[in-house]
Backbone as ProteinMPNN parsed JSONL, in Angstrom:
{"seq_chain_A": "XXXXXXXXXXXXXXXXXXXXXXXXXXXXXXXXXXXXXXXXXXXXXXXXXXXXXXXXXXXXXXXXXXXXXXXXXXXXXXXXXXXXXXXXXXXXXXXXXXXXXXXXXXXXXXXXXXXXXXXXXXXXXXXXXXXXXXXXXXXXXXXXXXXXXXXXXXXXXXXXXXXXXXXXXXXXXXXXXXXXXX", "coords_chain_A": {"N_chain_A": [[41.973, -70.802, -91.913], [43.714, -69.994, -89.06], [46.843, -67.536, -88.427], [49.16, -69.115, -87.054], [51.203, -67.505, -85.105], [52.628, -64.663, -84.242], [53.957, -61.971, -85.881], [57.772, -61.874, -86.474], [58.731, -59.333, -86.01], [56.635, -57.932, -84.608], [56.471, -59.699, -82.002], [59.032, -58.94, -81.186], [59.212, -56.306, -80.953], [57.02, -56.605, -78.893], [57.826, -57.764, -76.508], [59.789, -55.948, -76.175], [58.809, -53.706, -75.723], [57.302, -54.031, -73.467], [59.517, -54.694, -71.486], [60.733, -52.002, -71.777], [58.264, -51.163, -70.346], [58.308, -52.195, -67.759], [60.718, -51.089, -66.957], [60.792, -48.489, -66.599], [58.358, -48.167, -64.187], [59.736, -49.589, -62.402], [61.838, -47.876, -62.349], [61.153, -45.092, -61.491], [59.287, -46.055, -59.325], [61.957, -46.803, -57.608], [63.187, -44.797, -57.312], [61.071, -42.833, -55.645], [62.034, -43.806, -53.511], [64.513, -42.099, -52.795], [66.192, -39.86, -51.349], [65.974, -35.916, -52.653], [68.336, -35.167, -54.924], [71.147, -36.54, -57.366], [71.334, -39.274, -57.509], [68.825, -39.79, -57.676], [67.42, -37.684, -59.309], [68.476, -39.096, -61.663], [67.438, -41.851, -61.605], [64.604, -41.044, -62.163], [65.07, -39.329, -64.53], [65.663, -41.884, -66.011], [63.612, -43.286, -65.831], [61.618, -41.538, -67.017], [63.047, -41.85, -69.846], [62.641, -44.511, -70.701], [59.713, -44.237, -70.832], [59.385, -42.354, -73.055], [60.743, -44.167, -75.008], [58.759, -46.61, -74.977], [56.426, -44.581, -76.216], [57.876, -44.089, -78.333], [57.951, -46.472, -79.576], [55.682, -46.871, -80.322], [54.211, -46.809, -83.097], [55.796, -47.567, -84.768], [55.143, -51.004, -83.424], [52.404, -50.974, -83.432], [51.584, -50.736, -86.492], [53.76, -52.87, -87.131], [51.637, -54.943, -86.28], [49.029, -54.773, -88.065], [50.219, -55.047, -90.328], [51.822, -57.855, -90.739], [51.04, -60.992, -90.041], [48.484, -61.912, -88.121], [47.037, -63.675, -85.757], [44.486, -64.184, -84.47], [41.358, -65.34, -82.642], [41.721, -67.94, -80.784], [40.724, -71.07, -81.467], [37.129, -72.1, -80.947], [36.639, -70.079, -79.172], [34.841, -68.437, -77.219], [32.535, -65.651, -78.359], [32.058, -63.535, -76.703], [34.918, -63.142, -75.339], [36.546, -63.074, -77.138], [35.802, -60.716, -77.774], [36.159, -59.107, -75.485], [38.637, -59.376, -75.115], [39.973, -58.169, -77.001], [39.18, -55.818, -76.056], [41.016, -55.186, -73.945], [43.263, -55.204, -75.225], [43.132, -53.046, -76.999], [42.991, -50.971, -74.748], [45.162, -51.488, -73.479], [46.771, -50.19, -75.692], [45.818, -47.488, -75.79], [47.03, -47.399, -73.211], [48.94, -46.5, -73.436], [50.073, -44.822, -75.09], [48.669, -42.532, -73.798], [50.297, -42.402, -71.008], [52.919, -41.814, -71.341], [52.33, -39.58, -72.84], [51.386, -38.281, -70.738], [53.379, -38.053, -68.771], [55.219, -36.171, -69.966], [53.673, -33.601, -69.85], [53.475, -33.674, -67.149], [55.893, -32.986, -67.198], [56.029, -30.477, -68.465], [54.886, -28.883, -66.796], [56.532, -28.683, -64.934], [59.126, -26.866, -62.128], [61.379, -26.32, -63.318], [62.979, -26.791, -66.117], [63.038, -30.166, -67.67], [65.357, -32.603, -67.895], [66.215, -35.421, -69.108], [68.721, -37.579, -68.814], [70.529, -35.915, -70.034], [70.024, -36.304, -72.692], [68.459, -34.77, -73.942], [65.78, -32.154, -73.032], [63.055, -30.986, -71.605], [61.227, -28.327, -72.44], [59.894, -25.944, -69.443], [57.687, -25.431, -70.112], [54.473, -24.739, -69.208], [55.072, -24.06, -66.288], [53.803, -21.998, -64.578], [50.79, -22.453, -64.464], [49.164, -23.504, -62.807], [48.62, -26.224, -62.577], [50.218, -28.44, -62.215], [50.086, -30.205, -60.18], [47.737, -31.323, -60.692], [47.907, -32.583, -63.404], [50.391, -34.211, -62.754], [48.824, -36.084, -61.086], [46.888, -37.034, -62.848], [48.605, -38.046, -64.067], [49.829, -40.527, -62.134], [47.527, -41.721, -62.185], [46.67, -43.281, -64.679], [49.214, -44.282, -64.414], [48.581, -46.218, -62.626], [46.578, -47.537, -64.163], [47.576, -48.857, -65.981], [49.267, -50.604, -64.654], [47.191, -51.881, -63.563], [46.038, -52.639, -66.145], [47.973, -54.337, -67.171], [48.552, -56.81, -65.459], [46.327, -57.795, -65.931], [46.299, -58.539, -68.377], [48.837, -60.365, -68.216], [47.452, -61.861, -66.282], [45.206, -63.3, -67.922], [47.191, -64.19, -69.628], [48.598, -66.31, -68.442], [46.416, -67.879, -68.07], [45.352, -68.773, -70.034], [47.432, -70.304, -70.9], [47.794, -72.036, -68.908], [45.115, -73.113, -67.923], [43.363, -73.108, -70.126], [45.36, -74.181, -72.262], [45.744, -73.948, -74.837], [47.232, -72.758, -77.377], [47.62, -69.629, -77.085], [48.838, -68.11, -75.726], [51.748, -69.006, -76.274], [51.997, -67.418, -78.479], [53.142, -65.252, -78.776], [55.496, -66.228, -78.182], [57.626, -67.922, -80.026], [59.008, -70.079, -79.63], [57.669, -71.415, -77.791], [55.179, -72.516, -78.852], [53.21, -74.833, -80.019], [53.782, -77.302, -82.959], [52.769, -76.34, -86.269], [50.129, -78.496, -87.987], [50.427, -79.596, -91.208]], "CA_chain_A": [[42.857, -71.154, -90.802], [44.667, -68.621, -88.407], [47.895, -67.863, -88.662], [50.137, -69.893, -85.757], [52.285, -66.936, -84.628], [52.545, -63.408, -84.88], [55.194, -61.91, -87.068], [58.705, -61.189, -85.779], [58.872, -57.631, -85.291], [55.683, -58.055, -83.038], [57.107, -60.212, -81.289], [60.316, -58.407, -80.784], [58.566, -55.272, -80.081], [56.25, -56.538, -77.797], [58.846, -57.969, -75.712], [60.852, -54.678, -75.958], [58.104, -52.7, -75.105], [57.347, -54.793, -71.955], [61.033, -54.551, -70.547], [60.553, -50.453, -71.145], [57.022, -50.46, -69.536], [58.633, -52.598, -66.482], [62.107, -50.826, -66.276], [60.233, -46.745, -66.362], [57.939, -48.33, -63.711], [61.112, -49.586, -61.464], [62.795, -46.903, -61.759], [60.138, -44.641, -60.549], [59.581, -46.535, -57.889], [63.17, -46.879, -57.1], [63.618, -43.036, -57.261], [60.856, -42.917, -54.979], [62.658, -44.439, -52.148], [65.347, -41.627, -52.477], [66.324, -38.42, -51.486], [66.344, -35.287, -54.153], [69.658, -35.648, -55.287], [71.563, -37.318, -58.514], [70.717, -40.264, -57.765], [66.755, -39.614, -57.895], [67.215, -37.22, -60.914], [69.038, -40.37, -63.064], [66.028, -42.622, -61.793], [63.532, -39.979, -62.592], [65.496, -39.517, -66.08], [65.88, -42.885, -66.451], [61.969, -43.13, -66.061], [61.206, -40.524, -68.292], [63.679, -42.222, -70.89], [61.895, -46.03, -71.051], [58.459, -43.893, -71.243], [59.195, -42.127, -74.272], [60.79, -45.043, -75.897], [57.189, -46.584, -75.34], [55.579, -43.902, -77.125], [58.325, -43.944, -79.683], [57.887, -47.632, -80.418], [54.323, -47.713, -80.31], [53.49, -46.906, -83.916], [56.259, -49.524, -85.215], [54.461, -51.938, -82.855], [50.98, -50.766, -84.37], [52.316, -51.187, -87.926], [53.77, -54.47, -87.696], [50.686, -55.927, -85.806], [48.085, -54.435, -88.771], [50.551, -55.063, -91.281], [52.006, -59.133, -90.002], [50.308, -61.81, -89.909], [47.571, -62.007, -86.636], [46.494, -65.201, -85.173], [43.056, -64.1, -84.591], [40.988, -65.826, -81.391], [41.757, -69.538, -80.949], [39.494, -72.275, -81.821], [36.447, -72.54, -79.331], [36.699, -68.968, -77.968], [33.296, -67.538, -77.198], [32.65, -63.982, -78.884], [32.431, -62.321, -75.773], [36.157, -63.045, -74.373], [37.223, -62.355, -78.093], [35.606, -59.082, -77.85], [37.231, -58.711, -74.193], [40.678, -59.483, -75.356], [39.842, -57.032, -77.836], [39.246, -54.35, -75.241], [41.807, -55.203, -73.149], [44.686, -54.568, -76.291], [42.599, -51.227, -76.902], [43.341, -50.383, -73.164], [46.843, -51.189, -73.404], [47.413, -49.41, -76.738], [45.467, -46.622, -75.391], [47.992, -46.517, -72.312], [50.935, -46.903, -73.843], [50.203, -43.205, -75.865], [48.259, -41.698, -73.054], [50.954, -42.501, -70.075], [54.102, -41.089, -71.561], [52.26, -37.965, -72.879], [50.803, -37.441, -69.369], [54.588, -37.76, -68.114], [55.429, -35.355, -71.147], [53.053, -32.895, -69.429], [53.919, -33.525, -66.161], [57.418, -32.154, -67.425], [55.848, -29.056, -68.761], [54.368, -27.873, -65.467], [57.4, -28.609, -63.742], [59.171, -25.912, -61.56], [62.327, -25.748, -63.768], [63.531, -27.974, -67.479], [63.318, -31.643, -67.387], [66.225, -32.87, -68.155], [66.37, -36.477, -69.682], [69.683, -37.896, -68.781], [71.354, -35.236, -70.951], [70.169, -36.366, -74.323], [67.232, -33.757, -74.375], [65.424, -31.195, -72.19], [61.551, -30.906, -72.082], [61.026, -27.208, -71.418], [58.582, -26.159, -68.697], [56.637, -24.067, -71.097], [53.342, -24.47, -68.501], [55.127, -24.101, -65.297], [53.252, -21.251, -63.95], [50.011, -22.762, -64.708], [48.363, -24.087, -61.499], [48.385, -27.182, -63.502], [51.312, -29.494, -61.993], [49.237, -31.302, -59.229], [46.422, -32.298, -61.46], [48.838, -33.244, -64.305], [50.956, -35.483, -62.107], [47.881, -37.065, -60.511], [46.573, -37.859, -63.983], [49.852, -39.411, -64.824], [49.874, -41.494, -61.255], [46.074, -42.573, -61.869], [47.442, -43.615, -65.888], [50.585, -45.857, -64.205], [47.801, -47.543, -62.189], [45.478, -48.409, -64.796], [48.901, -49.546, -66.846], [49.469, -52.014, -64.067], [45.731, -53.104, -63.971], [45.584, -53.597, -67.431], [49.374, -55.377, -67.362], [47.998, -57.606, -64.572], [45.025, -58.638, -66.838], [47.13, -59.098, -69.509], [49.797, -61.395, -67.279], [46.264, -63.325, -65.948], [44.645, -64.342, -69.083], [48.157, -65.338, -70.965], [48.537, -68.0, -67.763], [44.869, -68.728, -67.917], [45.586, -69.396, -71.499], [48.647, -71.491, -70.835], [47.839, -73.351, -67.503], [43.759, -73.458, -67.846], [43.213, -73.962, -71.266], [46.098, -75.114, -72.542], [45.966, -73.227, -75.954], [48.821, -72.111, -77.984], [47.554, -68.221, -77.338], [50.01, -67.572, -74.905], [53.12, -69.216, -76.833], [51.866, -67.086, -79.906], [54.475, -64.438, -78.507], [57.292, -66.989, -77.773], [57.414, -68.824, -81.082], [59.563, -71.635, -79.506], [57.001, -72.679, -76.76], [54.319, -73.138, -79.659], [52.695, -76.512, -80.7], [54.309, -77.179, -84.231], [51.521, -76.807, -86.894], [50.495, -79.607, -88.548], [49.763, -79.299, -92.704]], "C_chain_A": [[43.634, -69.911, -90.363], [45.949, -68.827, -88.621], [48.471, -68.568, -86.91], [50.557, -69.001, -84.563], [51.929, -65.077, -85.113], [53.967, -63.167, -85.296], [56.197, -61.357, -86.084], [58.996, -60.232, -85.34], [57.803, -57.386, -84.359], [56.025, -58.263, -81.916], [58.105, -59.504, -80.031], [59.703, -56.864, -80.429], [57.56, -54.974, -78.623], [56.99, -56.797, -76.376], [59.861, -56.895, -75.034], [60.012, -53.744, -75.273], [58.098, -52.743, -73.766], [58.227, -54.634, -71.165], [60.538, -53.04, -70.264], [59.557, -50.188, -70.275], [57.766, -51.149, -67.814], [59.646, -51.808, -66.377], [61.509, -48.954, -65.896], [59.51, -47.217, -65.011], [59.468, -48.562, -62.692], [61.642, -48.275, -61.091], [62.258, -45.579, -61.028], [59.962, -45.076, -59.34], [60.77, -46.4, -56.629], [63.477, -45.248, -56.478], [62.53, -42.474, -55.786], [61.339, -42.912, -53.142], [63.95, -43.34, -51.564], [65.145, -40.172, -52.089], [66.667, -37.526, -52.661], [67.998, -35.373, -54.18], [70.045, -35.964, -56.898], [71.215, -38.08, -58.905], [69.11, -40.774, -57.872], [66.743, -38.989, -59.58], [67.657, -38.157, -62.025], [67.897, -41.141, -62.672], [64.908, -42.168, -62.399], [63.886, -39.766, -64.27], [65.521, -40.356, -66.782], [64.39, -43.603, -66.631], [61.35, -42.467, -67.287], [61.405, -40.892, -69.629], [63.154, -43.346, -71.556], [60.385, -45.088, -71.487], [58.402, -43.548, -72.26], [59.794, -43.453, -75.384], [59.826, -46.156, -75.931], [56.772, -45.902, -76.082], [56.315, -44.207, -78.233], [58.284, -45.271, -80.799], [56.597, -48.241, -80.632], [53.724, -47.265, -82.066], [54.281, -47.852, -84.812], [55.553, -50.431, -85.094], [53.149, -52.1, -83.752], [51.15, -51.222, -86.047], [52.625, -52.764, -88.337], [52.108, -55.414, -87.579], [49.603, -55.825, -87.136], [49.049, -55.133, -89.994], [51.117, -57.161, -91.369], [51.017, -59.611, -89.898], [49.568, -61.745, -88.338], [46.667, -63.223, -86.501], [45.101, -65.006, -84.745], [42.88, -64.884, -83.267], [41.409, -67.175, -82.033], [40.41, -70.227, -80.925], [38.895, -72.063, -80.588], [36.106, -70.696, -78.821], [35.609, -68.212, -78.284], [33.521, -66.041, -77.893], [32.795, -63.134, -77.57], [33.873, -61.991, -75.584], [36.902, -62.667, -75.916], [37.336, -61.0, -78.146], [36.326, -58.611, -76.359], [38.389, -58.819, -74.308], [40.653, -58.496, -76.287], [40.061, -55.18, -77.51], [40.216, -54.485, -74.53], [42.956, -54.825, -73.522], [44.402, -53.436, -76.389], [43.595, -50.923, -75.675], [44.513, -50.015, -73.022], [47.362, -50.341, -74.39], [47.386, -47.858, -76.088], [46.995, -45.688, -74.519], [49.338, -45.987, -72.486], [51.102, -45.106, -74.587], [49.813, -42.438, -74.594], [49.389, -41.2, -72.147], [51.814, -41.656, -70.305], [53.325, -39.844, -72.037], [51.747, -37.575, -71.466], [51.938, -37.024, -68.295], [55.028, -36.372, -68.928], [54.736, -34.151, -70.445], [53.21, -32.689, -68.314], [55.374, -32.439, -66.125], [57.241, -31.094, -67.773], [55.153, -28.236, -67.613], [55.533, -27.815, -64.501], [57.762, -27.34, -62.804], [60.368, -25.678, -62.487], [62.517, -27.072, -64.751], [63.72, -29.141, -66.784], [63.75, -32.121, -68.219], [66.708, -34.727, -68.25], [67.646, -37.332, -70.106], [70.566, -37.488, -69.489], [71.305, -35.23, -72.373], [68.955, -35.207, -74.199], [66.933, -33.138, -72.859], [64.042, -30.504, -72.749], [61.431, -29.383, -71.054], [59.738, -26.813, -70.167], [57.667, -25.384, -68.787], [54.859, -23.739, -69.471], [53.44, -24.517, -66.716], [54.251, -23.517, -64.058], [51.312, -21.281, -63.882], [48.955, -23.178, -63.799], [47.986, -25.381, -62.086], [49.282, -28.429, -62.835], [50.756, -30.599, -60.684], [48.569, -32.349, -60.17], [46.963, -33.309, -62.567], [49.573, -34.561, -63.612], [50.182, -36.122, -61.667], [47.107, -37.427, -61.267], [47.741, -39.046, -64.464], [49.482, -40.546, -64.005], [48.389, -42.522, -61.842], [46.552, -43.594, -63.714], [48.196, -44.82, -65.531], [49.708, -46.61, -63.687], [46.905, -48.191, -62.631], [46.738, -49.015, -65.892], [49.02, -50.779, -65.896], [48.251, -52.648, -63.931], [46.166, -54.128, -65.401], [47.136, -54.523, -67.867], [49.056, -56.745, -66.348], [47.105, -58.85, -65.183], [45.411, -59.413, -67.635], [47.934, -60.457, -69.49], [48.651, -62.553, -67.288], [45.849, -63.87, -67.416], [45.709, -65.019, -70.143], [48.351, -66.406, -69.909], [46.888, -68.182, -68.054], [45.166, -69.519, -69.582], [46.435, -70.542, -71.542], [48.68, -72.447, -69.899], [46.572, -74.1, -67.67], [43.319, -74.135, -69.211], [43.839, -74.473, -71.901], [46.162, -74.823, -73.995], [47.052, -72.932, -76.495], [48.677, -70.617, -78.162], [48.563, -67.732, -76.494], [51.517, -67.764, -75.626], [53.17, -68.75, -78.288], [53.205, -65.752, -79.753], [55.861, -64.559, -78.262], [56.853, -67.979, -78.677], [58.115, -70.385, -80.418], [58.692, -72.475, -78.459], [55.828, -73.071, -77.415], [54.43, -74.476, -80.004], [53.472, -76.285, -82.371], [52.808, -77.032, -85.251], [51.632, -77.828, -87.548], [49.737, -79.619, -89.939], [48.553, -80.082, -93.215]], "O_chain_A": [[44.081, -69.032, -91.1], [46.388, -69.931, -88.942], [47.956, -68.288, -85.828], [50.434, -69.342, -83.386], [51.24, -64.554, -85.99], [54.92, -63.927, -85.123], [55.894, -60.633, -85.135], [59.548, -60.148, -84.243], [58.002, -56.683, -83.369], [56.009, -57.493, -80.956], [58.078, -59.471, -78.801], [59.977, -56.469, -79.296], [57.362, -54.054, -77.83], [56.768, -56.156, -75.349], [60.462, -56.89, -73.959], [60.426, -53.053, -74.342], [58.609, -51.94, -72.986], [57.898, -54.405, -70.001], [60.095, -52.658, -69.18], [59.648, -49.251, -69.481], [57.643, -50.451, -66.808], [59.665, -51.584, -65.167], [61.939, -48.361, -64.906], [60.099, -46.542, -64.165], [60.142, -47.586, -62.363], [61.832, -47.746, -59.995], [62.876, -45.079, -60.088], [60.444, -44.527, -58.348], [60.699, -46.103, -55.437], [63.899, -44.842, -55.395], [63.074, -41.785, -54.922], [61.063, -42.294, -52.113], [64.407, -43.432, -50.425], [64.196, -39.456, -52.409], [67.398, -37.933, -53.564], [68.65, -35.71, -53.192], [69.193, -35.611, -57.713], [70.792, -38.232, -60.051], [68.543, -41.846, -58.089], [66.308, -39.494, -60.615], [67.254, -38.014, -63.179], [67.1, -41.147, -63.61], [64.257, -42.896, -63.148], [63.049, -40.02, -65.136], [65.452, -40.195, -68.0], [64.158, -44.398, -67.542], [60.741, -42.927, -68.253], [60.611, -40.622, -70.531], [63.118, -43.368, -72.786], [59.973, -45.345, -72.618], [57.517, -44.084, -72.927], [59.251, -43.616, -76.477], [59.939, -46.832, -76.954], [56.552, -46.544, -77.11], [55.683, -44.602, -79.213], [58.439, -45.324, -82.019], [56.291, -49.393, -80.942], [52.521, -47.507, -82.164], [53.749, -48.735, -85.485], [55.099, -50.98, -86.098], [52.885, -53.014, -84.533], [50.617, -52.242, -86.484], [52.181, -53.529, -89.193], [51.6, -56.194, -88.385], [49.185, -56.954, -87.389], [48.382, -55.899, -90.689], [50.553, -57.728, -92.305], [49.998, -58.956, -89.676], [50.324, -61.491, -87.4], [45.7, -63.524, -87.2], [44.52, -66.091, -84.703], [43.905, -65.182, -82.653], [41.462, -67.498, -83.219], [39.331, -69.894, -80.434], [39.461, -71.891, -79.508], [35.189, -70.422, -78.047], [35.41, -67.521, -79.283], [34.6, -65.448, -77.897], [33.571, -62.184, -77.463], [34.22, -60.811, -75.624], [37.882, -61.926, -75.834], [38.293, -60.267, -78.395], [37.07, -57.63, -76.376], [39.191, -58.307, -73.527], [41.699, -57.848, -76.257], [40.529, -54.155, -78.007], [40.522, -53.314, -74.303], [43.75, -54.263, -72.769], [45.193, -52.591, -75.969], [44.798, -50.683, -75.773], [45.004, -48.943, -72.669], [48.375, -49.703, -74.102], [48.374, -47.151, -75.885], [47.612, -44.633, -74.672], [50.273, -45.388, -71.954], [52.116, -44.41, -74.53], [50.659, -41.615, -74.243], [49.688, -40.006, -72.179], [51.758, -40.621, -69.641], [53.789, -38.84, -71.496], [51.766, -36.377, -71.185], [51.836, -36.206, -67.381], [55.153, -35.41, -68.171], [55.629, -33.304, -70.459], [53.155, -31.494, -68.023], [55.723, -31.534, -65.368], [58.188, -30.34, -67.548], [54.954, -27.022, -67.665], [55.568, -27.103, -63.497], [56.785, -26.623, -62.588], [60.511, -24.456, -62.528], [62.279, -28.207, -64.338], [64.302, -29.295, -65.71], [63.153, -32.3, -69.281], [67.513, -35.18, -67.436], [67.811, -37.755, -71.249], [71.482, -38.251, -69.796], [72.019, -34.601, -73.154], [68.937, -34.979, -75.409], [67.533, -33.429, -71.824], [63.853, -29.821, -73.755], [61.479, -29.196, -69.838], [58.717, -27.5, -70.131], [56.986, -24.786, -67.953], [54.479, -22.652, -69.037], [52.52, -24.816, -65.954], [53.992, -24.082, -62.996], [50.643, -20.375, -63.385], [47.796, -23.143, -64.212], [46.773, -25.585, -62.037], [48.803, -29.534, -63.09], [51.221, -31.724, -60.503], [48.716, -33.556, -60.364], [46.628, -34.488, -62.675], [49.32, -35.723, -63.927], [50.627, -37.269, -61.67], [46.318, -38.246, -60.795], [47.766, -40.189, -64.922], [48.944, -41.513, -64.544], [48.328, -43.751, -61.865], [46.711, -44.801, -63.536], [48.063, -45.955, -65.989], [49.752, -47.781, -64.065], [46.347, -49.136, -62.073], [46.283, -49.839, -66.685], [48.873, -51.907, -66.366], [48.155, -53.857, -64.14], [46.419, -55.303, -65.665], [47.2, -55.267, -68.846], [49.522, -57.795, -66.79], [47.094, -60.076, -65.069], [45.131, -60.603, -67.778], [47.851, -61.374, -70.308], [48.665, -63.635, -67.874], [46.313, -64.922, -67.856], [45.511, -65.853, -71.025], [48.289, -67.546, -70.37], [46.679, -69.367, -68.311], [45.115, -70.701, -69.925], [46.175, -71.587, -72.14], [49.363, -73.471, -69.93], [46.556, -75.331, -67.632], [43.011, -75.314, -69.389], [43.313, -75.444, -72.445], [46.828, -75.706, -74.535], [48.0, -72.872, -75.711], [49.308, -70.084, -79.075], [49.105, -66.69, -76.862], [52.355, -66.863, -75.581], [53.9, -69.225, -79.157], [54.021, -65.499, -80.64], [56.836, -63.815, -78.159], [55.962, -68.783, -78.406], [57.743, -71.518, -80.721], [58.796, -73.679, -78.228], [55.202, -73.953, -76.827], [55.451, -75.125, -80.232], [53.653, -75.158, -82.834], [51.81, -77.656, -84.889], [52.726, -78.306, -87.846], [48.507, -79.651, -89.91], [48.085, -79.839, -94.328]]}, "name": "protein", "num_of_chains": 1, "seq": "XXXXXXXXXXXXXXXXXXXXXXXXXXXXXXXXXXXXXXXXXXXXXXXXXXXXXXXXXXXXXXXXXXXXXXXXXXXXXXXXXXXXXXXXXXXXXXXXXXXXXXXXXXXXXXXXXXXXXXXXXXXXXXXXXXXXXXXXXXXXXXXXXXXXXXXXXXXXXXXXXXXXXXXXXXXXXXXXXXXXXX"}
C-alpha cells in the first residue's frame, strides 16, 4: 500500500518553493513595466532574491522527498502517465537548478556588480565577454519552459482533482485528503 501523503517538510517546501517561483516571476515582470531607476533595481533584486532561494531550497526539497515517505502513482494509473508525471518532476527539478544559475550568469556578464538588495553582490567577473545577450536569452527561454512546465503541473493536479477525482492532488494539502481507511 502507498503511503496517503507526502511528508511535512515536502509539503512545506513545495508550497514555499511555489510562492518563490511565482513571486521572482512577478517581480520580473513587474520591473519590466518600469523605468531604470530604484524602483526596477528592488524588483530586479527582489527577483534575483526568490531565484536563489529556489536554488537554495532545492536540495532540502530533494532530501525530504527521497528521504519521506512518497505516495507513489495512484491506483489505476497506466505506466505511461506514471512515467509522464515522472518526466514532468524531472523537468521541474531540472528548472528549478538550471533557471537561477542561468540568472546567476546573467549577473556575471552584466555591465557593472549585481547587487541583491544589499545582502550580497554577484561580481561581473564575465562582463567583457560578448556573452550577456546569449546568457540572458538562455535565462528568458528557461522562465518560459518554467511556466510551461508550471502550467502542466497546475493542469494535471485539476485533472486529478476535477476529472478523476483521486486523492493525488490533495497529497500536497493533507487536509483536503480522503481519510485512510485501516
Amino acid at each position: 500500500m502507498t503511503q496517503a501523503r507526502y511528508s511535512l517538510p515536502s509539503i512545506v517546501l513545495h508550497w514555499t518553493m511555489a510562492l518563490a517561483i511565482l513571486l521572482a516571476w512577478a517581480g520580473v515582470q513587474m520591473a519590466e513595466m518600469l523605468p531604470r531607476g530604484a524602483g526596477r533595481a528592488f524588483l530586479v533584486g527582489t527577483h534575483a532574491l526568490f531565484g536563489l532561494g529556489v536554488l537554495a531550497l532545492l536540495l532540502p526539497r530533494i532530501l525530504a522527498r527521497l528521504l519521506g515517505p512518497s505516495p507513489g502513482a495512484a491506483e489505476g494509473t497506466p505506466d505511461w502517465e506514471a512515467r509522464l508525471a515522472l518526466a514532468a518532476h524531472l523537468l521541474l527539478y531540472a528548472l528549478m537548478v538550471a533557471l537561477p544559475l542561468s540568472g546567476v550568469a546573467t549577473a556575471l556578464t552584466g555591465r557593472a556588480p549585481f547587487d541583491v538588495l544589499g545582502l550580497l553582490t554577484i561580481p561581473n567577473a564575465f562582463a567583457g565577454t560578448g556573452l550577456r545577450r546569449t546568457v540572458k536569452e538562455v535565462h528568458e527561454l528557461l522562465a518560459n519552459a518554467m511556466l510551461a512546465a508550471v502550467a502542466l503541473h497546475v493542469a494535471a493536479t485539476l485533472w486529478h482533482a476535477f476529472v478523476r477525482r483521486d486523492d493525488v492532488a490533495a497529497r500536497m494539502m493533507p487536509r483536503l485528503g480522503r481519510r485512510a481507511t485501516g
